[in-house]
MARLODO-835248 format. One record per residue: residue number from 1; x, y, z of N, C-alpha, C in turn. Coordinates in Angstrom, 2 decimals, padded with zeros to 5 digits, always signed. Example, Ala and Ser with C-alpha at 12.3 -4.5 7.8 and 13.67 -1.06 7.14 Angstrom:
BEGIN
{node 1, {+013.19, -005.69, +007.80}, {+012.30, -004.50, +007.80}, {+013.20, -003.30, +007.80}},
{node 2, {+012.85, -002.25, +007.08}, {+013.67, -001.06, +007.14}, {+012.90, +000.03, +007.87}},
//
This chain:
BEGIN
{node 1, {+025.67, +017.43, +011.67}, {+025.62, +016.26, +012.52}, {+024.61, +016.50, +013.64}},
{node 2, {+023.89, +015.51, +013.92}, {+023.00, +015.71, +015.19}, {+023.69, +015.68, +016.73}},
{node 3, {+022.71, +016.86, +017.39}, {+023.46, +017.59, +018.28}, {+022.57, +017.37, +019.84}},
{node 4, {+023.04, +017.17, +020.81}, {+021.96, +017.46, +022.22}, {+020.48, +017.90, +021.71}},
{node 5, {+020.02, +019.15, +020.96}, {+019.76, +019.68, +020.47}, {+018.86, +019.21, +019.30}},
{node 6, {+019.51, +018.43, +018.31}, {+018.99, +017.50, +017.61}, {+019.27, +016.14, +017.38}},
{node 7, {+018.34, +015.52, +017.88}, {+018.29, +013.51, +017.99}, {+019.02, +013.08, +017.05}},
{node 8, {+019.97, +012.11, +017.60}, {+020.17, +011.09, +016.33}, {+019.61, +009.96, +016.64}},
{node 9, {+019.79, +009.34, +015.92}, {+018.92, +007.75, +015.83}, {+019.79, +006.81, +014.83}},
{node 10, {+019.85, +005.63, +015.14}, {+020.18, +004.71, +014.53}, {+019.23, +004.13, +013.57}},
{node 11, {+020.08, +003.08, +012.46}, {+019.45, +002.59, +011.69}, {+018.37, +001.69, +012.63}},
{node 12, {+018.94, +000.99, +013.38}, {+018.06, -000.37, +014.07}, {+016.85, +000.62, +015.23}},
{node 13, {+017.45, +001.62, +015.75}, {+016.06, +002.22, +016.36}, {+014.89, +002.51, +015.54}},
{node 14, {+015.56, +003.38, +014.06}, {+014.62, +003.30, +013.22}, {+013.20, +002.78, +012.73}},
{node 15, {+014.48, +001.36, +012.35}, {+013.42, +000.09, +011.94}, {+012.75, -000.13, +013.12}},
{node 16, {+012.87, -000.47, +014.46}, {+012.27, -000.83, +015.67}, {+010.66, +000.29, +015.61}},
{node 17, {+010.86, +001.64, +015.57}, {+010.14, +002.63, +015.79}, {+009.16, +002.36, +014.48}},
{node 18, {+009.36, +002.15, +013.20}, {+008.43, +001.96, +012.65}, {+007.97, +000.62, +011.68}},
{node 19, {+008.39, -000.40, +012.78}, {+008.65, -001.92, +011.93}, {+008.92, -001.82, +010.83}},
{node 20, {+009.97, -001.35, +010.49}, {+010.61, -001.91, +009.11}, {+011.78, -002.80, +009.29}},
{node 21, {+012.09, -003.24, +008.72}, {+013.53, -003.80, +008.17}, {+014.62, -002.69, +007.79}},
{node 22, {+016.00, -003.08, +008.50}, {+017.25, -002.00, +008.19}, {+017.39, -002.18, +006.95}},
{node 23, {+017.09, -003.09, +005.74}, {+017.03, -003.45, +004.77}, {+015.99, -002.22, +003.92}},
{node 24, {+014.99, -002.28, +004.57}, {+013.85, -001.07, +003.92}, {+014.73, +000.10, +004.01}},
{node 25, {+015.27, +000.62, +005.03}, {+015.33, +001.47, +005.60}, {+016.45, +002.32, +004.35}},
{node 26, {+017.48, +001.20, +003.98}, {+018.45, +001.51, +002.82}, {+018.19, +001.26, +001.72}},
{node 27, {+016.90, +000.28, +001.20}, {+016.18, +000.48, +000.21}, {+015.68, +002.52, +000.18}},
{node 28, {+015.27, +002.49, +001.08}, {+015.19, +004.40, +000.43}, {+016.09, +005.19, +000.72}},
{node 29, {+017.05, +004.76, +001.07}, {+018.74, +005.65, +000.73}, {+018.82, +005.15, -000.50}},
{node 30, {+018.63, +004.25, -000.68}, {+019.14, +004.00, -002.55}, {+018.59, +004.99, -003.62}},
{node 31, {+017.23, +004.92, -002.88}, {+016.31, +005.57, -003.59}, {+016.31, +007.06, -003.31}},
{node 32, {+017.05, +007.52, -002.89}, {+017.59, +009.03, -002.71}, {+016.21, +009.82, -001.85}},
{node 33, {+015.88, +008.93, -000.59}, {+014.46, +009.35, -000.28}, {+014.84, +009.82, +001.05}},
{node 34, {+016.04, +009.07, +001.46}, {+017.12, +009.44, +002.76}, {+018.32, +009.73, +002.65}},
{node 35, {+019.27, +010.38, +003.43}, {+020.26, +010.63, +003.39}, {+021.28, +011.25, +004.89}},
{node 36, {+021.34, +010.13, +005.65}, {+021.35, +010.11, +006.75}, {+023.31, +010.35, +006.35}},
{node 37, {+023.33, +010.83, +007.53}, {+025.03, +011.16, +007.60}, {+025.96, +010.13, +008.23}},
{node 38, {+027.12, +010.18, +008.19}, {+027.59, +008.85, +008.07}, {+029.00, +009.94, +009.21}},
{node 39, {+029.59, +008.37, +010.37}, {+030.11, +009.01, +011.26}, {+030.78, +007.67, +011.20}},
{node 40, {+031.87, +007.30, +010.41}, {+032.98, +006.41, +009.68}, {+032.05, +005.25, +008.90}},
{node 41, {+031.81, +004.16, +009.26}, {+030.98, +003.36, +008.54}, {+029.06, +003.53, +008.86}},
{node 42, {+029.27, +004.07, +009.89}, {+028.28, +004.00, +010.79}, {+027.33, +005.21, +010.30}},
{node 43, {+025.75, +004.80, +009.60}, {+024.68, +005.69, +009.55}, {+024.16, +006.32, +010.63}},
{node 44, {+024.41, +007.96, +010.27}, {+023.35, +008.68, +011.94}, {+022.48, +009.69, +010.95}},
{node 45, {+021.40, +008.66, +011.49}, {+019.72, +009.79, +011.21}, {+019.55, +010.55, +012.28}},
{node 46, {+018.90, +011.99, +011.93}, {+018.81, +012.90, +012.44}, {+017.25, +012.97, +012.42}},
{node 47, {+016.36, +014.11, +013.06}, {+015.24, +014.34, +013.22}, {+014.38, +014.60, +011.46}},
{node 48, {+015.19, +015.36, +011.01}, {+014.78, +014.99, +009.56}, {+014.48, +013.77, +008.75}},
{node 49, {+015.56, +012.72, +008.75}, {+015.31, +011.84, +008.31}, {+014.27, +010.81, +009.00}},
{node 50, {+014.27, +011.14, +010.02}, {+013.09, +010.56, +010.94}, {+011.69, +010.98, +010.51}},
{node 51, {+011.09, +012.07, +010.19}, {+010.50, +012.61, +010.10}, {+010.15, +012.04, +008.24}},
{node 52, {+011.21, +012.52, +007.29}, {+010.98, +011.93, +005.94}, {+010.81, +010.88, +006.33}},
{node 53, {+011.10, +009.73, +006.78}, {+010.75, +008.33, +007.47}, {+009.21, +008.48, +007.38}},
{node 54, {+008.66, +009.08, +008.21}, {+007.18, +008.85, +008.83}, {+006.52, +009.26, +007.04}},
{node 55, {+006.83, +010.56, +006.91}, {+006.11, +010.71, +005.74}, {+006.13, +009.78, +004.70}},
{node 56, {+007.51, +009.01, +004.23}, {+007.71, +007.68, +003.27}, {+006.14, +006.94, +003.56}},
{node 57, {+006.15, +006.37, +004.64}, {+005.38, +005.27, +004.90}, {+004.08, +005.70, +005.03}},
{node 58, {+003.49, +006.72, +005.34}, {+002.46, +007.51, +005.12}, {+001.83, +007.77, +003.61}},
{node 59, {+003.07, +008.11, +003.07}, {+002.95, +007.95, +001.63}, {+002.26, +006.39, +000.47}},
{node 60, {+002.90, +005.79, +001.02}, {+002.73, +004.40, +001.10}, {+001.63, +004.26, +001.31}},
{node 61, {+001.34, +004.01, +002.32}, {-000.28, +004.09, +003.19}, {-001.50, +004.79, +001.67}},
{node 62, {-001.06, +005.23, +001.48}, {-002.13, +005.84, +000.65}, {-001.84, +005.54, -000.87}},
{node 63, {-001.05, +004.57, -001.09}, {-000.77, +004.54, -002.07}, {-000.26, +005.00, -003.19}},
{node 64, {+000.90, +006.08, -002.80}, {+001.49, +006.61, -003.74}, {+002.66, +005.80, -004.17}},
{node 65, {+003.46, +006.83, -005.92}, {+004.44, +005.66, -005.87}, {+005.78, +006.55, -005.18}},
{node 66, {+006.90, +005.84, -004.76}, {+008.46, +006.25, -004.30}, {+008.50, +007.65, -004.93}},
{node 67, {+008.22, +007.85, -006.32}, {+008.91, +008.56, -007.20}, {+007.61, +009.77, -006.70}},
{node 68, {+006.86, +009.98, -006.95}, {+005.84, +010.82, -006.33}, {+005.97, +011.48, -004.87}},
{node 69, {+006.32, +010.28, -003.60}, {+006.47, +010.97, -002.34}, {+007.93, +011.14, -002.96}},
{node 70, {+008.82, +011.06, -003.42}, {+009.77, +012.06, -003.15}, {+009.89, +012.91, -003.83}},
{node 71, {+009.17, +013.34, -004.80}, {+008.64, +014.36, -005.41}, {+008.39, +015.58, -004.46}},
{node 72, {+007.43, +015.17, -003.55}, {+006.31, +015.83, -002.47}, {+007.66, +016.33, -001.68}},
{node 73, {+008.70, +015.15, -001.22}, {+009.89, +015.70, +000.05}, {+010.95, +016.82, -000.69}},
{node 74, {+010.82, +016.65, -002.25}, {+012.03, +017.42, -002.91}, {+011.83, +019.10, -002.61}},
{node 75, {+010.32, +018.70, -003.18}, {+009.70, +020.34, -003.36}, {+010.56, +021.40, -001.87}},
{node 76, {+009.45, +020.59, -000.62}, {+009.48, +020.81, +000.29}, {+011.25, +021.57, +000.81}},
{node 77, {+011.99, +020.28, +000.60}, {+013.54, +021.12, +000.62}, {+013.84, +021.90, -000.38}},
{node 78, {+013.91, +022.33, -001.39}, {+013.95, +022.99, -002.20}, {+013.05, +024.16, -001.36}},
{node 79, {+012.15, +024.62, -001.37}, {+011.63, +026.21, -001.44}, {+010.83, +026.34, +000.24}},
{node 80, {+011.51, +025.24, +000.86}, {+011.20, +025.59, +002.13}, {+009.62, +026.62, +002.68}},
{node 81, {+008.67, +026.41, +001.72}, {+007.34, +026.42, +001.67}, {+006.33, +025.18, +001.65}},
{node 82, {+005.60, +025.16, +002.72}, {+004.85, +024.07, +002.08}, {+003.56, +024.29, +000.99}},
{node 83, {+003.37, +025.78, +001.05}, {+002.21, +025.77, -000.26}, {+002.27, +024.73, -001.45}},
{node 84, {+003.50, +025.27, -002.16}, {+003.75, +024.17, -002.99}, {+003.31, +022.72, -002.87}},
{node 85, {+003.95, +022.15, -001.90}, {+003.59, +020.95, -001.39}, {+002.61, +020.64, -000.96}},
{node 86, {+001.82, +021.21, -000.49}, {+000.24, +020.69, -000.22}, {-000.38, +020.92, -001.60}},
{node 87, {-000.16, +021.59, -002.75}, {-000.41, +021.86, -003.79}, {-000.69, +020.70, -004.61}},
{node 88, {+000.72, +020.44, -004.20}, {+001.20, +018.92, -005.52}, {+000.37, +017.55, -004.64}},
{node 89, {+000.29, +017.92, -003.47}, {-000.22, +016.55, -002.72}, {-001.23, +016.59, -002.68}},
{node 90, {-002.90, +016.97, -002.99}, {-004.04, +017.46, -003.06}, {-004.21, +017.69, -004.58}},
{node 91, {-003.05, +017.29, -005.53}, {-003.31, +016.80, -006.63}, {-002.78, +015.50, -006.74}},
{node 92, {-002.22, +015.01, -006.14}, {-001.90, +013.44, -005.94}, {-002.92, +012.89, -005.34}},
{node 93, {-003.33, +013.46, -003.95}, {-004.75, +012.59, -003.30}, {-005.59, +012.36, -004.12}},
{node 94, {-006.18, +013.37, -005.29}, {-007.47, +013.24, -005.97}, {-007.58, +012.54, -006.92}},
{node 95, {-005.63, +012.05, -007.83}, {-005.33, +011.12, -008.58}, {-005.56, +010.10, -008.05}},
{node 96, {-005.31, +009.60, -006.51}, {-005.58, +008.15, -006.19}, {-006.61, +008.27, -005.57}},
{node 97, {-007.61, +009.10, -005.42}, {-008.89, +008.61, -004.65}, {-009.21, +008.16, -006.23}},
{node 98, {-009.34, +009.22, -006.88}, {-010.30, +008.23, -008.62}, {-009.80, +007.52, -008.98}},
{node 99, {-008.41, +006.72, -008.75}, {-007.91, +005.34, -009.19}, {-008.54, +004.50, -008.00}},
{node 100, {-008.89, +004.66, -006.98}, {-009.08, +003.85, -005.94}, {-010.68, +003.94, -006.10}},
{node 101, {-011.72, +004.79, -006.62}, {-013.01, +004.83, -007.05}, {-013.19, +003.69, -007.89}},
{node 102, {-012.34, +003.95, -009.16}, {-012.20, +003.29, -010.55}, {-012.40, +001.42, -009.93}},
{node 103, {-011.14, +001.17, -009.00}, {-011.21, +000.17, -008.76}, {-012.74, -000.18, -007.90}},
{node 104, {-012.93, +000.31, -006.92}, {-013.80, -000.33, -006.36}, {-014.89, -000.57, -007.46}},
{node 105, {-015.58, +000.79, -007.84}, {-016.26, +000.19, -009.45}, {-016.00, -001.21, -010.14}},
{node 106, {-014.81, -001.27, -010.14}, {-014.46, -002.58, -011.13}, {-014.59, -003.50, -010.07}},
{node 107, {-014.44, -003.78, -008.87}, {-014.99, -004.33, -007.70}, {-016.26, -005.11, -007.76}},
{node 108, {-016.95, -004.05, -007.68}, {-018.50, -003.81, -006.92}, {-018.94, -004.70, -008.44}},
{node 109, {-018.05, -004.67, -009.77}, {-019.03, -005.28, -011.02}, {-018.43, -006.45, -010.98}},
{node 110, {-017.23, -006.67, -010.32}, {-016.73, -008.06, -010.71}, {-017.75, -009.18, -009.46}},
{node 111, {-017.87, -008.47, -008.59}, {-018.47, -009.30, -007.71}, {-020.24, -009.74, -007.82}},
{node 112, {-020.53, -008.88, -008.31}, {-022.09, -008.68, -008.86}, {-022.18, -009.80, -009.89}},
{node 113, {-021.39, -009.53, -011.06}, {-020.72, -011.19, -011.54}, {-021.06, -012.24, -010.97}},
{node 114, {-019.92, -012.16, -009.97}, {-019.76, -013.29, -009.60}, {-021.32, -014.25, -008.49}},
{node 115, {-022.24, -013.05, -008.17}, {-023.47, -013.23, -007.27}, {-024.61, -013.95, -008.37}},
{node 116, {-024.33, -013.55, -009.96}, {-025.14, -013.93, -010.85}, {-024.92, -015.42, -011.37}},
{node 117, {-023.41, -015.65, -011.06}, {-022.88, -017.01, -011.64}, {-023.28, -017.60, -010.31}},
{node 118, {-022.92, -017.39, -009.31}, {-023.42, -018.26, -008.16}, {-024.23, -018.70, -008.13}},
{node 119, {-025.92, -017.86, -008.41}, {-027.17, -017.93, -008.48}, {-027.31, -018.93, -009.42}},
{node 120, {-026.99, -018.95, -010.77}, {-026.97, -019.71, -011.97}, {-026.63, -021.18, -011.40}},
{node 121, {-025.65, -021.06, -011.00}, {-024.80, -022.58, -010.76}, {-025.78, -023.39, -009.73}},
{node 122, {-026.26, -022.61, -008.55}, {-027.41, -023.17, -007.64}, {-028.45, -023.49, -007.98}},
{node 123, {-028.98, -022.71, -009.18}, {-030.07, -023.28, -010.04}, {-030.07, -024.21, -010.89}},
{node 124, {-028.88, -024.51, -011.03}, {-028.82, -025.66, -011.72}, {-028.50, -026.68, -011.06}},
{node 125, {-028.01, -026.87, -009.96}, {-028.00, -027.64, -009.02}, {-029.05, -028.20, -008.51}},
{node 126, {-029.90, -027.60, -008.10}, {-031.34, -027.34, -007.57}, {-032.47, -028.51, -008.71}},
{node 127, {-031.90, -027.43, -010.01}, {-032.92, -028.47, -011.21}, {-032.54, -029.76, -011.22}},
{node 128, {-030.85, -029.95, -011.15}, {-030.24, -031.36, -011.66}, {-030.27, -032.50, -010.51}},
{node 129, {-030.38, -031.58, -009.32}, {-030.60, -033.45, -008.10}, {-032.08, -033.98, -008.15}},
{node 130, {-032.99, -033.62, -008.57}, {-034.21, -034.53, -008.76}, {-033.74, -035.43, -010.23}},
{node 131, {-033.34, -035.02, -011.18}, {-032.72, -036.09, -011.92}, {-032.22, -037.21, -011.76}},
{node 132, {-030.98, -036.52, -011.26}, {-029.48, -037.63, -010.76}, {-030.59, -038.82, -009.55}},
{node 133, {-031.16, -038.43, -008.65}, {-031.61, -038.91, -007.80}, {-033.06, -039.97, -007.98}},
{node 134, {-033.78, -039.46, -009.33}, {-034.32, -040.71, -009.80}, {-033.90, -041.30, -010.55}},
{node 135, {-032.99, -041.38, -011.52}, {-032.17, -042.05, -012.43}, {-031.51, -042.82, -011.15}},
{node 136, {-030.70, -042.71, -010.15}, {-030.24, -043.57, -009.17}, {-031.56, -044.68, -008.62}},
{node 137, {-033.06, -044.04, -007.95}, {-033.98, -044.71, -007.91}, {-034.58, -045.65, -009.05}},
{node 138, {-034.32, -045.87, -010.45}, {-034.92, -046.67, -011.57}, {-033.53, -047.37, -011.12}},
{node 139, {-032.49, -047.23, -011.03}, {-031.57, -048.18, -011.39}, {-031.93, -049.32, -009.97}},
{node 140, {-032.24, -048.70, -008.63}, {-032.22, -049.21, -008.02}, {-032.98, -050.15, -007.79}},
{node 141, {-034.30, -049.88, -008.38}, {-035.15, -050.70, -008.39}, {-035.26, -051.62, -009.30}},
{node 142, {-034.67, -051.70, -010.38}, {-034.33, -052.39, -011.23}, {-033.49, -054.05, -010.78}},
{node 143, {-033.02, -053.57, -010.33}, {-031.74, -054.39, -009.55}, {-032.72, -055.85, -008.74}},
//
């Protein structure tokens, strides 16, 4: 239990401290990503779970999935080394920087695309109002 010594914190300080929702917050107790101690109905996070907190959303931030950062937090409790863990996470970063390469690639071609259809469509625009605009002039004069 948290002590003088070590902070507790509530669910709602929680969420306050890192805009989430108390709702998020037990979305990753579900997800076995927290495990805050319980003092009758009442959740008390401790400096740990505060801390797995920051890293969750950090995790996030960079796009990993749930199952991966808690991968990264398991290790960590388990063998109370972080070698390991910077190990596994510096093979996770380099998985999503080249998924996040991959995409921009597919980016950078979808939009290049889209600069060629633009061009196209203006050129034809360009060719088609001297048309439209004497076909309107014969009719008009016609009249």
């Amino acid at each position: 239990m948290p002590s003088a010594r070590h902070p507790a914190y509530t669910i709602s300080a929680l969420a306050k401290e890192f805009a989430l929702t108390t709702r998020a917050i037990r979305f990753y107790e579900d997800e076995g990503l927290l495990s805050p101690q319980r003092a009758g109905r009442v959740r008390v996070y401790g400096e740990r779970e505060r801390v797995r907190l920051k890293l969750i959303l950090r995790g996030k931030r960079l796009g990993l999935a749930l199952a991966e950062i808690g991968e990264l937090l398991d290790m960590y409790e388990v063998s109370k080394n972080e070698r390991g863990q910077l190990a596994k996470f510096l093979e996770l970063l380099a998985d999503r920087r080249a998924r996040l390469l991959q995409q921009k690639e597919d980016i950078d071609a979808t939009l290049a695309e889209i600069d060629g259809i633009e061009r196209e469509c203006r050129r034809q625009l360009r060719d088609a109002a001297p048309a439209r605009g004497s076909a309107r002039g014969t009719r008009e004069a016609s009249s």
